[in-house]
Backbone atoms as SQL, in Angstrom:
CREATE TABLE atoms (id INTEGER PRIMARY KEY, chain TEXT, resi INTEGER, resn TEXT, atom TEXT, x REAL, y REAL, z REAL);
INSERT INTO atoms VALUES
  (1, 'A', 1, 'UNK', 'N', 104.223, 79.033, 101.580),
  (2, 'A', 1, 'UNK', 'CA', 103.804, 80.155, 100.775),
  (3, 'A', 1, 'UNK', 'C', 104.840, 80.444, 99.695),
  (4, 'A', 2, 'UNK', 'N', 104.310, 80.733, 98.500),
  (5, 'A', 2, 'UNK', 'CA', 105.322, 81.318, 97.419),
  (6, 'A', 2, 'UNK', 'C', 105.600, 82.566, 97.565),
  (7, 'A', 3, 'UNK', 'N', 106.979, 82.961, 96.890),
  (8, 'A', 3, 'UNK', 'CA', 107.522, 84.523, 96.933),
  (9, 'A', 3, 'UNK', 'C', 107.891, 84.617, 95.665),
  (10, 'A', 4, 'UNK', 'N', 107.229, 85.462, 95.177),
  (11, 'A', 4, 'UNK', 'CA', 107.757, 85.773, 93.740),
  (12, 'A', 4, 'UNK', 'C', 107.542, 87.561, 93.563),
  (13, 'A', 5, 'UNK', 'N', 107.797, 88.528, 94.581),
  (14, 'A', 5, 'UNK', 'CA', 107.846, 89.611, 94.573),
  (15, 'A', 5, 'UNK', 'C', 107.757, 90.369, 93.188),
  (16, 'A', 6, 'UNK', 'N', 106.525, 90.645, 92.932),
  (17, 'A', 6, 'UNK', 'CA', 106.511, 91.524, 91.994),
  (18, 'A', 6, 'UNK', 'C', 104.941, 92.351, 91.909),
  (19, 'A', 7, 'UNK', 'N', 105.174, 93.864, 92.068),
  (20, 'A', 7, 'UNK', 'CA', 104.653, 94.914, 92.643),
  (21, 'A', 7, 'UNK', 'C', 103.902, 95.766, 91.586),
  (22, 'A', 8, 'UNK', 'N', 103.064, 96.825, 91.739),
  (23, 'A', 8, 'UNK', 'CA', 102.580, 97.813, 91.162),
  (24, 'A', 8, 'UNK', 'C', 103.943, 98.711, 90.903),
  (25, 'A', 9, 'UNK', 'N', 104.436, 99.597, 89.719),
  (26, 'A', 9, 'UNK', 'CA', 105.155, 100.484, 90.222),
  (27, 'A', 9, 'UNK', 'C', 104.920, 101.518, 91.043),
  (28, 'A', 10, 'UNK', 'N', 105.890, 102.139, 91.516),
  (29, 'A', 10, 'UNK', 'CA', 106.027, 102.976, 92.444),
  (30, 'A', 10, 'UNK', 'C', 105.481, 104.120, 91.434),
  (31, 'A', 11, 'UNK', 'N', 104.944, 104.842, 90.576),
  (32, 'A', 11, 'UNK', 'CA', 104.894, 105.644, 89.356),
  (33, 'A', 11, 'UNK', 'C', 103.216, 105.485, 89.181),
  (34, 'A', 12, 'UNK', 'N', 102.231, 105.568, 89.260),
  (35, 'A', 12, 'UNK', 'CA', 101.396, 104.832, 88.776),
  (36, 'A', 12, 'UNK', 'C', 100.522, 105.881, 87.856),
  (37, 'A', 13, 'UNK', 'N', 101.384, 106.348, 87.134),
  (38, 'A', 13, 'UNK', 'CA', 100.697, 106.934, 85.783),
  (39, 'A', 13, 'UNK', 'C', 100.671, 105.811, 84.577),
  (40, 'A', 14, 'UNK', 'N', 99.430, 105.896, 83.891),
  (41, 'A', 14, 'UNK', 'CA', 99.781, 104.976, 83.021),
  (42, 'A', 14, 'UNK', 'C', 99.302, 103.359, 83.379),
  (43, 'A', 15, 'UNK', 'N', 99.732, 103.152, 84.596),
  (44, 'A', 15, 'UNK', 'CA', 99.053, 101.847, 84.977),
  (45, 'A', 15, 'UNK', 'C', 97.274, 101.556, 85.174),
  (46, 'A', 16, 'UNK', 'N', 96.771, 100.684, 84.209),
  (47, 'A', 16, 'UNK', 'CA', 95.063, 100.707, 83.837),
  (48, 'A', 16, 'UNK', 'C', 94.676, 99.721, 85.117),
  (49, 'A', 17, 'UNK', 'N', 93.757, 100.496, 85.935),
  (50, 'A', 17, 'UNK', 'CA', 93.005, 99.270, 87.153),
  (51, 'A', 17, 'UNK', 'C', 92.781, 98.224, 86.585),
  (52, 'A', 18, 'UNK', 'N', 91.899, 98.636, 85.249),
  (53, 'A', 18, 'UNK', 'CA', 90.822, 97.188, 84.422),
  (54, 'A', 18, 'UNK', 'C', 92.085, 96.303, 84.086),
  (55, 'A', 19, 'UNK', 'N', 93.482, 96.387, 83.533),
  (56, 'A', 19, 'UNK', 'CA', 94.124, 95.531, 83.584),
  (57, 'A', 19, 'UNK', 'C', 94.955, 94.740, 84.521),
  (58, 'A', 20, 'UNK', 'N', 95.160, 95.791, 85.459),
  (59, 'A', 20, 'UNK', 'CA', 95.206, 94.691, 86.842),
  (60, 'A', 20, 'UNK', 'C', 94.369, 94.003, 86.893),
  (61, 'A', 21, 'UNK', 'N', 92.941, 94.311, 87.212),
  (62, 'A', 21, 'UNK', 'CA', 91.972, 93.287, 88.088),
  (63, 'A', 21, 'UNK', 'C', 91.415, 92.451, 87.113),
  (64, 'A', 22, 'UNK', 'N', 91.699, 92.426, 85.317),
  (65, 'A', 22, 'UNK', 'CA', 91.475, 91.200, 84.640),
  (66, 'A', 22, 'UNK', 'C', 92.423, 90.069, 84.491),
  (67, 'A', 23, 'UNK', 'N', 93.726, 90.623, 85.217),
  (68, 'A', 23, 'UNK', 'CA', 94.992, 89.429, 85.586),
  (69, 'A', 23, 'UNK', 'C', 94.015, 88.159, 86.525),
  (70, 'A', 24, 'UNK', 'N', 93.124, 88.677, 87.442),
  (71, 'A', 24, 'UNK', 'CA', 92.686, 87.833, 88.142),
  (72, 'A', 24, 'UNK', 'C', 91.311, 87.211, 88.104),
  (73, 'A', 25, 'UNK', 'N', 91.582, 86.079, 86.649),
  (74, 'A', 25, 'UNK', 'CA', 90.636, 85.605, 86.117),
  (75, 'A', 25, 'UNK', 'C', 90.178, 84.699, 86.940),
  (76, 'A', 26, 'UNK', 'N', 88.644, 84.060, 86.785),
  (77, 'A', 26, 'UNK', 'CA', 87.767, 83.508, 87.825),
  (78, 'A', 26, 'UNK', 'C', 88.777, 81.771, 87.659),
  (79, 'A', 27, 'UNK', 'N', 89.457, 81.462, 86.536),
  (80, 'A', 27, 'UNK', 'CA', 90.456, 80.408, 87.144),
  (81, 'A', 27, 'UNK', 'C', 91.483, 80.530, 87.444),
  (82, 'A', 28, 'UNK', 'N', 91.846, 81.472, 87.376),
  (83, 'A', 28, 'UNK', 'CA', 93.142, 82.223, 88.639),
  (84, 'A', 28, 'UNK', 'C', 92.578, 82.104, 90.030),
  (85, 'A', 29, 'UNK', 'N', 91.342, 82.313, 89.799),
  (86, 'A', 29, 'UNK', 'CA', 90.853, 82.453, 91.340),
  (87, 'A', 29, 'UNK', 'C', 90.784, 81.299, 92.501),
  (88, 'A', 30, 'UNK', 'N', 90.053, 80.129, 91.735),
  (89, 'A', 30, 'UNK', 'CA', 89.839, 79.195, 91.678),
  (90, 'A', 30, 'UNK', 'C', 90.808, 78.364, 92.169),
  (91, 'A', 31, 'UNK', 'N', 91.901, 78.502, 91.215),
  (92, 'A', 31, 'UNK', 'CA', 92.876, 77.955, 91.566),
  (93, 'A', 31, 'UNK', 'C', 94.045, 78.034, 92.838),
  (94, 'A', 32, 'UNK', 'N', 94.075, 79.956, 93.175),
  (95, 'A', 32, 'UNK', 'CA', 94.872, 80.253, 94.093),
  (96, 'A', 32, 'UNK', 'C', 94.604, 81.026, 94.893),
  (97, 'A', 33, 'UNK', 'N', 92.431, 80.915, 95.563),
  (98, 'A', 33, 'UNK', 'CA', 92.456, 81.476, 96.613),
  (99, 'A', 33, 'UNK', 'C', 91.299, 81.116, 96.798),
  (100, 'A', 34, 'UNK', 'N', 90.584, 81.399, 97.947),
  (101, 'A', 34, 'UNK', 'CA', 88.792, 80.428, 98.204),
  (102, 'A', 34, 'UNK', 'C', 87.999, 81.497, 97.381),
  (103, 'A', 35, 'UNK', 'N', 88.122, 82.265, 96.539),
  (104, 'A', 35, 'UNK', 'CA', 86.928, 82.790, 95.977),
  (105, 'A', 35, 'UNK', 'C', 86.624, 82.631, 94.138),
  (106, 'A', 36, 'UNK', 'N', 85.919, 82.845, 93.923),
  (107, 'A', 36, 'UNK', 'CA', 85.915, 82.751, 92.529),
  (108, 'A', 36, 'UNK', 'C', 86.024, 83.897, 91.912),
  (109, 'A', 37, 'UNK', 'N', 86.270, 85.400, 92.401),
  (110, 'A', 37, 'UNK', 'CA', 86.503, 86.192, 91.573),
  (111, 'A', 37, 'UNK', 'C', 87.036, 87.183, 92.350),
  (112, 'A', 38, 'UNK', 'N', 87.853, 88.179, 91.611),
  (113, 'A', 38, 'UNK', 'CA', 88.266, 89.472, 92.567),
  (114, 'A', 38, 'UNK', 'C', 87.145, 90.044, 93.111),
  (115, 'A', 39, 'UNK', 'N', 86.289, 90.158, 92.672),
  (116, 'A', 39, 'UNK', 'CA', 85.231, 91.051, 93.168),
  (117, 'A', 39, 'UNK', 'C', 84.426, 90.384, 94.715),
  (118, 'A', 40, 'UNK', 'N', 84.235, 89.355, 94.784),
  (119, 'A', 40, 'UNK', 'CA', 83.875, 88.609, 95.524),
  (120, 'A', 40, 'UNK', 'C', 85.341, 88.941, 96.824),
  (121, 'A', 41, 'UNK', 'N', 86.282, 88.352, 96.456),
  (122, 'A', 41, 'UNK', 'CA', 87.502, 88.627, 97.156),
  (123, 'A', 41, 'UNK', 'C', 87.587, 89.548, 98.081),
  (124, 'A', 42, 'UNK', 'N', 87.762, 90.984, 97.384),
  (125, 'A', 42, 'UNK', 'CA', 87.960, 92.074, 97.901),
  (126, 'A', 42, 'UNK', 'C', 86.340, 92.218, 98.701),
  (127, 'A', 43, 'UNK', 'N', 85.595, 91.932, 98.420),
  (128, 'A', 43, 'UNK', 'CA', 83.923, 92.418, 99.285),
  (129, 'A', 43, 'UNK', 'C', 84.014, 91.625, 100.372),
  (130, 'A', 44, 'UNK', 'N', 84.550, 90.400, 100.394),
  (131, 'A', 44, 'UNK', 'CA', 84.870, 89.408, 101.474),
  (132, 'A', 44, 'UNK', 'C', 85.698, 89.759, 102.667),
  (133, 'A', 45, 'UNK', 'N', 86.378, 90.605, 102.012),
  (134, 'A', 45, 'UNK', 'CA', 87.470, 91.256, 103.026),
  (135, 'A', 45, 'UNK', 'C', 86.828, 92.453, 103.926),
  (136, 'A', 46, 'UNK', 'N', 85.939, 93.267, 103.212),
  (137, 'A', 46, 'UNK', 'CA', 85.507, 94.115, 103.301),
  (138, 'A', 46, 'UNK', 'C', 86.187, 95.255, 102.682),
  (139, 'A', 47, 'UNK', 'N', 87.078, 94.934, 101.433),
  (140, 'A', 47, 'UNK', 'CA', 87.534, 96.423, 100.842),
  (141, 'A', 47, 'UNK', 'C', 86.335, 96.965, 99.655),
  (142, 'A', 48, 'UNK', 'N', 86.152, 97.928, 99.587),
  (143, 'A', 48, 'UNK', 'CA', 85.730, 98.548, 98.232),
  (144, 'A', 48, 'UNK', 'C', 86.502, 99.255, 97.556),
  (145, 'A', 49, 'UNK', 'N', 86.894, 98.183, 96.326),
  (146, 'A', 49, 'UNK', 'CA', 88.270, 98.811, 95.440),
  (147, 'A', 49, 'UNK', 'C', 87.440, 98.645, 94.178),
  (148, 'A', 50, 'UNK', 'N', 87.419, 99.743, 93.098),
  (149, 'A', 50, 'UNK', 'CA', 86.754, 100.474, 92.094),
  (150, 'A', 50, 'UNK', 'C', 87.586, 101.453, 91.242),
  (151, 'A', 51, 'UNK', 'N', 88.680, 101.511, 91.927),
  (152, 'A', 51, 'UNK', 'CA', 89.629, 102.155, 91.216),
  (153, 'A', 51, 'UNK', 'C', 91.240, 101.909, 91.174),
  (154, 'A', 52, 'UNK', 'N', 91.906, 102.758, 90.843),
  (155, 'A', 52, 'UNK', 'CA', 93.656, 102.549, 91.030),
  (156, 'A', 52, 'UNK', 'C', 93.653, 102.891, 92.833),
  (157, 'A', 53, 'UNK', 'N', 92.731, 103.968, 92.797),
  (158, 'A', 53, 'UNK', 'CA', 93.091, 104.770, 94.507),
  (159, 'A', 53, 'UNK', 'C', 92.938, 103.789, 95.200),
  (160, 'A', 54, 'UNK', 'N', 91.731, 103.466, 94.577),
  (161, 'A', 54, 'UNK', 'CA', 91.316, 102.478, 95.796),
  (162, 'A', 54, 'UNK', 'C', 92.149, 101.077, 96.369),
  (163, 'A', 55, 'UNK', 'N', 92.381, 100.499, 95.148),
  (164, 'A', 55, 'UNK', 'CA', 93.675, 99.314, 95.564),
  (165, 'A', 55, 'UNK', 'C', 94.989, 100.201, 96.035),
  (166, 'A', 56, 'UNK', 'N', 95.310, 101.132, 95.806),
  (167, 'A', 56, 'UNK', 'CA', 96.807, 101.839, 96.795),
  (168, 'A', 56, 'UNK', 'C', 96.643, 102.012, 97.871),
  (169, 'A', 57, 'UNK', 'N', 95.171, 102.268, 98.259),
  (170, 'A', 57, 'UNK', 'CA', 95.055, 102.561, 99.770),
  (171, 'A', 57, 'UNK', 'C', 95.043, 101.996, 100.391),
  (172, 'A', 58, 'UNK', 'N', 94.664, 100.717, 100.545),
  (173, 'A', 58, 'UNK', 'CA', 94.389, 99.688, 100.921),
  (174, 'A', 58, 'UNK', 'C', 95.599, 98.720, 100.708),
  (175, 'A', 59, 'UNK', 'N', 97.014, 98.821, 100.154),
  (176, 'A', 59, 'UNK', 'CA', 97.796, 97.977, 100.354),
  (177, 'A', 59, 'UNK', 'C', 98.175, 97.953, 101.654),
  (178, 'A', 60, 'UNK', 'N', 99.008, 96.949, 102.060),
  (179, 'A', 60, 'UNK', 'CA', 99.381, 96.986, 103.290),
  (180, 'A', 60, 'UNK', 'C', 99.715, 95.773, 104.691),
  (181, 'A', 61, 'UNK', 'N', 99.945, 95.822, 105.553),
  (182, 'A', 61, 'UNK', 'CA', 100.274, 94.778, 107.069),
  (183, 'A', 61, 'UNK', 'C', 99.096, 94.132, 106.856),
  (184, 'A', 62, 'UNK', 'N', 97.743, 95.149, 106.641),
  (185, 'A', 62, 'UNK', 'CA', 96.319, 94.214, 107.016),
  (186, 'A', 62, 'UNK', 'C', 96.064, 93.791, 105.767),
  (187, 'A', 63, 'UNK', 'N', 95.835, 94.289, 104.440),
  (188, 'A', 63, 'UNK', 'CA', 95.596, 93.980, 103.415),
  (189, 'A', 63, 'UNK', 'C', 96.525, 92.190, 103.249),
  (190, 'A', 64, 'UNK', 'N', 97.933, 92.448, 103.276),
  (191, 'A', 64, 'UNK', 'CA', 99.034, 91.349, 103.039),
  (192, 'A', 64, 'UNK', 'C', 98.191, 90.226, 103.877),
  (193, 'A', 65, 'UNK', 'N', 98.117, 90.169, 105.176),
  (194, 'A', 65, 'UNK', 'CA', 97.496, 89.408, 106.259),
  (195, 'A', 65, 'UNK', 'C', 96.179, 88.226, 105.288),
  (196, 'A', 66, 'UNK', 'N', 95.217, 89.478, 105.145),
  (197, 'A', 66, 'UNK', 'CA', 93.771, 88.518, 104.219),
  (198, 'A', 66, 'UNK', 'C', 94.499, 88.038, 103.343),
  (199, 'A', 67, 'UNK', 'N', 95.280, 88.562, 102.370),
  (200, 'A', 67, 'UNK', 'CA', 96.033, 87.480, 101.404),
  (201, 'A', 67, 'UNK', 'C', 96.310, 86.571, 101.655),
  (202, 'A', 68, 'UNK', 'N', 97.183, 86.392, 103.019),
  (203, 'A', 68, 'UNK', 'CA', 97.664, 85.015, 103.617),
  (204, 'A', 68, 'UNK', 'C', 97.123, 84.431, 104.405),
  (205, 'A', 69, 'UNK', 'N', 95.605, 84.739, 104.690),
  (206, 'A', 69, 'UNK', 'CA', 94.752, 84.203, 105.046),
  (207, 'A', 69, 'UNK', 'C', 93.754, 83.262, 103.748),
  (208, 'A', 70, 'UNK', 'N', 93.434, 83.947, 102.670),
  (209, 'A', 70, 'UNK', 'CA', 92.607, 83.118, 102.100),
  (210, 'A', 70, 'UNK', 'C', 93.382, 82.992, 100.536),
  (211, 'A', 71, 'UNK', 'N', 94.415, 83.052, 100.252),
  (212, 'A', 71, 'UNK', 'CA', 94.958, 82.638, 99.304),
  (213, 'A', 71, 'UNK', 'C', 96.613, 81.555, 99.165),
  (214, 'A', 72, 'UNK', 'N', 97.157, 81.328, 98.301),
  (215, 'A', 72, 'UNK', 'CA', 98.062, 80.152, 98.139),
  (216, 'A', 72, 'UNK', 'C', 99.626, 81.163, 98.408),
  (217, 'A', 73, 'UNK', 'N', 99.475, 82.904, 98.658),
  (218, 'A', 73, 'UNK', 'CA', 100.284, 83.755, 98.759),
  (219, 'A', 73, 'UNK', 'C', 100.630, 84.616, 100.361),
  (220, 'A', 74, 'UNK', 'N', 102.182, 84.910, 100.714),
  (221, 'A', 74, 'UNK', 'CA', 101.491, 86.005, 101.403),
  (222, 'A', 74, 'UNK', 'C', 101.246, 87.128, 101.714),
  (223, 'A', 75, 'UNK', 'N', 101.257, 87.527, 100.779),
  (224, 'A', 75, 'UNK', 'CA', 101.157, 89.386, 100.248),
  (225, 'A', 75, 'UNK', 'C', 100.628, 89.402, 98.782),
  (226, 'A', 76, 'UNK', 'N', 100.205, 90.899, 98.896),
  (227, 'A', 76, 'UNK', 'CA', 99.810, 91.527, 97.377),
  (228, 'A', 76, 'UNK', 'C', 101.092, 91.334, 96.249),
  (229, 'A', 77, 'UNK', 'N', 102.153, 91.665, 96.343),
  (230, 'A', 77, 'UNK', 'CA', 103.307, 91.693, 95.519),
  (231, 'A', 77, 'UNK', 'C', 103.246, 90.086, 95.034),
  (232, 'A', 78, 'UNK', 'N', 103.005, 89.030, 95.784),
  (233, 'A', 78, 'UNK', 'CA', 103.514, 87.542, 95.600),
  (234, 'A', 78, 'UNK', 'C', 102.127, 87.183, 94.497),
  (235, 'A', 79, 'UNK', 'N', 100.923, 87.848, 95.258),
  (236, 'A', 79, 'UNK', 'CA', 99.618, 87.174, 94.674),
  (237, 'A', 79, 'UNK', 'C', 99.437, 87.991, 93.046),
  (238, 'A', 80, 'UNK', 'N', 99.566, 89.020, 92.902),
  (239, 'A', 80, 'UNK', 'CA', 99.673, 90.023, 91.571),
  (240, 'A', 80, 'UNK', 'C', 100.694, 89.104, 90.863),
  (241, 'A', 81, 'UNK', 'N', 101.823, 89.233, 91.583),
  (242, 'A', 81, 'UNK', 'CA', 103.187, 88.345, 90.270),
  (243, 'A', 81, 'UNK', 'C', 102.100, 86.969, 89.960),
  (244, 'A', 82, 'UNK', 'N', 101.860, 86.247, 90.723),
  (245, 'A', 82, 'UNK', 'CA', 101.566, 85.031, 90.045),
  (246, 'A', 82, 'UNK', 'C', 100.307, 85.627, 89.212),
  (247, 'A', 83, 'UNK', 'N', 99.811, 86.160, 89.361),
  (248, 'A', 83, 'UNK', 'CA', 98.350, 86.261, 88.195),
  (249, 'A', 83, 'UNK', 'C', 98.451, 87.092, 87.284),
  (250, 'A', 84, 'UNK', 'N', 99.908, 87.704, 86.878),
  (251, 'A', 84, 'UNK', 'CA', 100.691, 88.096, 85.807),
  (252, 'A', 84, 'UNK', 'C', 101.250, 86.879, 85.103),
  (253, 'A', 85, 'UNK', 'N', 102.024, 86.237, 86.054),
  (254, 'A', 85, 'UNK', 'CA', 102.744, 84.723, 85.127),
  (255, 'A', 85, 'UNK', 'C', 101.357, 83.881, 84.746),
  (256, 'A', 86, 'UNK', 'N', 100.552, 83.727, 85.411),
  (257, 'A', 86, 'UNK', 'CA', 99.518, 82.936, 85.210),
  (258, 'A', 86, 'UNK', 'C', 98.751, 83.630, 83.343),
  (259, 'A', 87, 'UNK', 'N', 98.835, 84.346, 83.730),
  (260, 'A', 87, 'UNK', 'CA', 97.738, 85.388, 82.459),
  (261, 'A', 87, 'UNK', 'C', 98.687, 85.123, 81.367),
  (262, 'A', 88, 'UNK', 'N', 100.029, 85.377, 81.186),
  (263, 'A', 88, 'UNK', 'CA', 100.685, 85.413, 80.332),
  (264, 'A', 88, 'UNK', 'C', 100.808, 83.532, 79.477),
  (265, 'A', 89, 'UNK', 'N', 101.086, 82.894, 80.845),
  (266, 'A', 89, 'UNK', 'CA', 101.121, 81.406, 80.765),
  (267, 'A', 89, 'UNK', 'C', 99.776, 81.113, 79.911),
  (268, 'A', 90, 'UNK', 'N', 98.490, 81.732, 80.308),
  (269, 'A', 90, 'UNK', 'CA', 97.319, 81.299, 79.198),
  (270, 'A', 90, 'UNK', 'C', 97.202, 81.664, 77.926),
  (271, 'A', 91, 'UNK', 'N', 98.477, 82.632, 77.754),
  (272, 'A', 91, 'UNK', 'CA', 98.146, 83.090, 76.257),
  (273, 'A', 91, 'UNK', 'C', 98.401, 81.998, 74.993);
């Protein structure tokens, strides 16, 4: 598993959901987890995330776990950093 720790801030004024969850484009997906899209992802798991709240609540022991169950990461912090470097890398 990769570690490349990098997180939501602790602050989350200011931080846009829609630009988190467009970091994780359908060849981001593709590439570094069995689904083809966040949306698919998170319904797979059984989360319903629709907002900022909704992905904070849901971080976590169990959340981290499905990560390292169906993706190339093993936590939220590792899987977000790469689909930040990834997004930036496509520009």
């Amino acid at each position: 598993m990769r570690s490349l720790h990098f997180s939501l801030p602790s602050n989350q004024d200011g931080l846009d959901f829609e630009e988190v969850i467009d970091l994780f484009t359908p060849t981001f997906m593709n590439r570094y987890t069995k689904f083809s899209s966040i949306e698919e992802f998170f319904k797979t798991g059984g989360y319903t995330v629709t907002s900022m709240e909704d992905l904070i609540a849901i971080l976590g022991d169990d959340f981290d776990s499905y990560i390292n169950q169906h993706t190339d990461y093993s936590c939220w912090e590792d899987l977000l950093g790469m689909a930040n470097i990834f997004s930036f890398s496509q520009m």
